[in-house]
N, C-alpha and C positions, 0 to 999 in steps of 0.2 A: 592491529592496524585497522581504521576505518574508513570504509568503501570511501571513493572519492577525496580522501584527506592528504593524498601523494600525488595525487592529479596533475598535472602541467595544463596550465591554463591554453586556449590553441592558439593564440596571439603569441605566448611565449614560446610553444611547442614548434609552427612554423619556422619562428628566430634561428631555433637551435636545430632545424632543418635543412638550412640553408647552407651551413657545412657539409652537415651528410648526405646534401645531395649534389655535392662536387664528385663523391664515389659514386653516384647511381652508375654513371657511363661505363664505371669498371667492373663494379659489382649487382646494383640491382637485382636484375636480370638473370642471376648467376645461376639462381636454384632454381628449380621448375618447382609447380606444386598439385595439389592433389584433389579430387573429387570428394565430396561429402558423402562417407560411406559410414556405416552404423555396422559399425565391426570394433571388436576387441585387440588393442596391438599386438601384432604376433610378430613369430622369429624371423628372420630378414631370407630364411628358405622359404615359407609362404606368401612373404611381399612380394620377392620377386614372380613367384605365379602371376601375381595382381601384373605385375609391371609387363609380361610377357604379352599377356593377351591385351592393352594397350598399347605395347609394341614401345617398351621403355628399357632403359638397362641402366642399372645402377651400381655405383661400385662405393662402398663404406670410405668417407675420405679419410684421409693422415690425421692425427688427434684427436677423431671423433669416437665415442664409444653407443652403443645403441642401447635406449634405456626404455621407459614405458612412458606411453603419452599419455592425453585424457581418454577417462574410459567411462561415460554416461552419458545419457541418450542425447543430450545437445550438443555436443564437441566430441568427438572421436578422432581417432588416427588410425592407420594403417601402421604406421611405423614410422619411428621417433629417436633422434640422435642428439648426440649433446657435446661440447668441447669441456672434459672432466674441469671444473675450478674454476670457468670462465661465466657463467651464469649466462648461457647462450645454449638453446635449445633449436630444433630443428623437427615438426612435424608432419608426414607425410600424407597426402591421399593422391589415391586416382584411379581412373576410369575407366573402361575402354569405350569408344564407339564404333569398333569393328560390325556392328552388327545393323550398322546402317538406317538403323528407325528415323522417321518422319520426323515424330518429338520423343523427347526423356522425361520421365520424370524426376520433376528435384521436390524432394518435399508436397508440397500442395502444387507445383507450379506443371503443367505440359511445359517444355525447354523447343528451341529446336537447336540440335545438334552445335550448327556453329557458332549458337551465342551460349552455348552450356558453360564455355571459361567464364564472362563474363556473371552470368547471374550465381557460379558458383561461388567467384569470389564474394561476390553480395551477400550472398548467402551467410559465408564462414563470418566475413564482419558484422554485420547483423547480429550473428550470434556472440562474436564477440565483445561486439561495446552497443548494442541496439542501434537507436537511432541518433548518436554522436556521430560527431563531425570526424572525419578525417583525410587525408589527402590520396588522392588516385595518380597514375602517372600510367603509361600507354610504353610498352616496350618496345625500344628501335628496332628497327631491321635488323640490324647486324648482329645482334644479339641472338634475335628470333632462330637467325639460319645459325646461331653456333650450337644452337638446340636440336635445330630441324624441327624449329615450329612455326606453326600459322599465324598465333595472335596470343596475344598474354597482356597483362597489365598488373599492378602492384597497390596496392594498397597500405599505405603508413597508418599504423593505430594507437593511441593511446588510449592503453588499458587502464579499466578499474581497479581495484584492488581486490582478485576474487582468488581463492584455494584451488579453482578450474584451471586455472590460468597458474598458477605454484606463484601468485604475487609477482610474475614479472608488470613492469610498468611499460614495455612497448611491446608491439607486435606486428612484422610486416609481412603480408600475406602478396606471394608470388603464383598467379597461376599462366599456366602455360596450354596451347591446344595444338596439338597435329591436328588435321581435318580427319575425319573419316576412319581414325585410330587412337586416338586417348587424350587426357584431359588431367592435369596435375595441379594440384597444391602442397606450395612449400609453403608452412606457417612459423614463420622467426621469433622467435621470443628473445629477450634481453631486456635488460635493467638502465644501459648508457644508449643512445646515440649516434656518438663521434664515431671517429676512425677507426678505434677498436668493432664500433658495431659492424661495419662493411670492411674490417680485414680479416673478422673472423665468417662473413657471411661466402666472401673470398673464397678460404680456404675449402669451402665445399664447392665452390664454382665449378667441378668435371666431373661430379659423383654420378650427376643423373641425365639422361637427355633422349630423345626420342630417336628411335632407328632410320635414317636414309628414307 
C-alpha cells in the first residue's frame, strides 16, 4: 500500500461525515482521552496508577480486550484496547495536574494548565496526519458533566497510510480536562465511518471518566 493512495479526498470525507455526525450527540463524547506521555504500554495495574493521580477511574468495557499500542518516540500510549475482529482500536493517555504549576510542558511548548486539552489534542494530530486538514468539534455540556469534565473537544482525521498507525484510514482523537486534576486522550482508530464506527465507540462510553 502506498502512503496517500487510500486517502478520501476532504470534500468527499466531510460528505461521508455527515452521517456520522448524527451519532456525535450520543457517542462522540463518550471516551475521554489522554496526555502525550513518552512511555511504553503497560499492564492496566500500572495505567490505573497514571489514572489515580489524575483523579480518573476506568473499568475495561464488555468485548474489549487490551493489546499494545504504538511504542516509538512520536506516538505512544499509555494503554490500548481493542473490539477482537472489529478493526476498532482504542488508545490511551493522561495526565495529571494535581500539582498546580503556573505552565506545563508539552514538547517545546510552556502550556498553561487550562488550555493543556486543547494544544494536546494539537499536538497528538500534528503527529498524526501533520499539517492536513481535518475537522474539530467542541463537546456539549452535558456530555462534559457525564465525565465530570471542564472542557474537551474532538478531532476527526483522516489518516495516511503508515505501519504507526497498523494502516487504519481514520482516527478520532477525544480529549477531555477536569481543571486542576487531569487531562485525557482517547485516540479511535478504524477503517469505516458509519454507524458501526460510533456504535462500537458507544460501547466503551462508561469505561473512563473523571472523579466527582
Amino acid at each position: 500500500m502506498q502512503i496517500l493512495k487510500f486517502l478520501i479526498p476532504m470534500k468527499v470525507l466531510k460528505r461521508q461525515v455527515k452521517l456520522a455526525l448524527l451519532y456525535f450527540g450520543l457517542a462522540l463524547c463518550v471516551i475521554p482521552a489522554v496526555a502525550q506521555v513518552k512511555t511504553s504500554p503497560r499492564q492496566l495495574k500500572d495505567f490505573n496508577k497514571d489514572l489515580v493521580d489524575a483523579g480518573l477511574t476506568f473499568t475495561l468495557p464488555a468485548g474489549f480486550r487490551e493489546i499494545k499500542g504504538a511504542n516509538n518516540e512520536d506516538l505512544s500510549c499509555d494503554y490500548a484496547i481493542e473490539i477482537p475482529d472489529a478493526e476498532f482500536e482504542i488508545w490511551f493517555q493522561v495526565r495529571s495536574l494535581k500539582d498546580n504549576r503556573p505552565f506545563i510542558k508539552l514538547k517545546d511548548k510552556q502550556v498553561i494548565p487550562d488550555s493543556l486539552y486543547m494544544e494536546m489534542g494539537r499536538t497528538q494530530t500534528t503527529t498524526l496526519i501533520g499539517d492536513k486538514s481535518y475537522l474539530i468539534r467542541s463537546i456539549p455540556h452535558y456530555s462534559l458533566a457525564r465525565y465530570n469534565a471542564d472542557a474537551g473537544k474532538t478531532f476527526l482525521l483522516n489518516l495516511p497510510d503508515s505501519p504507526t498507525t497498523k494502516h487504519y484510514k481514520y482516527a478520532m482523537v477525544v480529549v477531555l480536562q477536569k481543571n486542576h486534576a487531569g487531562t485525557l486522550i482517547a485516540t479511535c482508530f478504524a477503517n469505516e465511518l458509519g454507524p458501526g464506527f460510533f456504535k462500537n465507540l458507544n460501547s466503551a462510553s462508561s469505561c473512563i471518566k473523571f472523579n466527582p
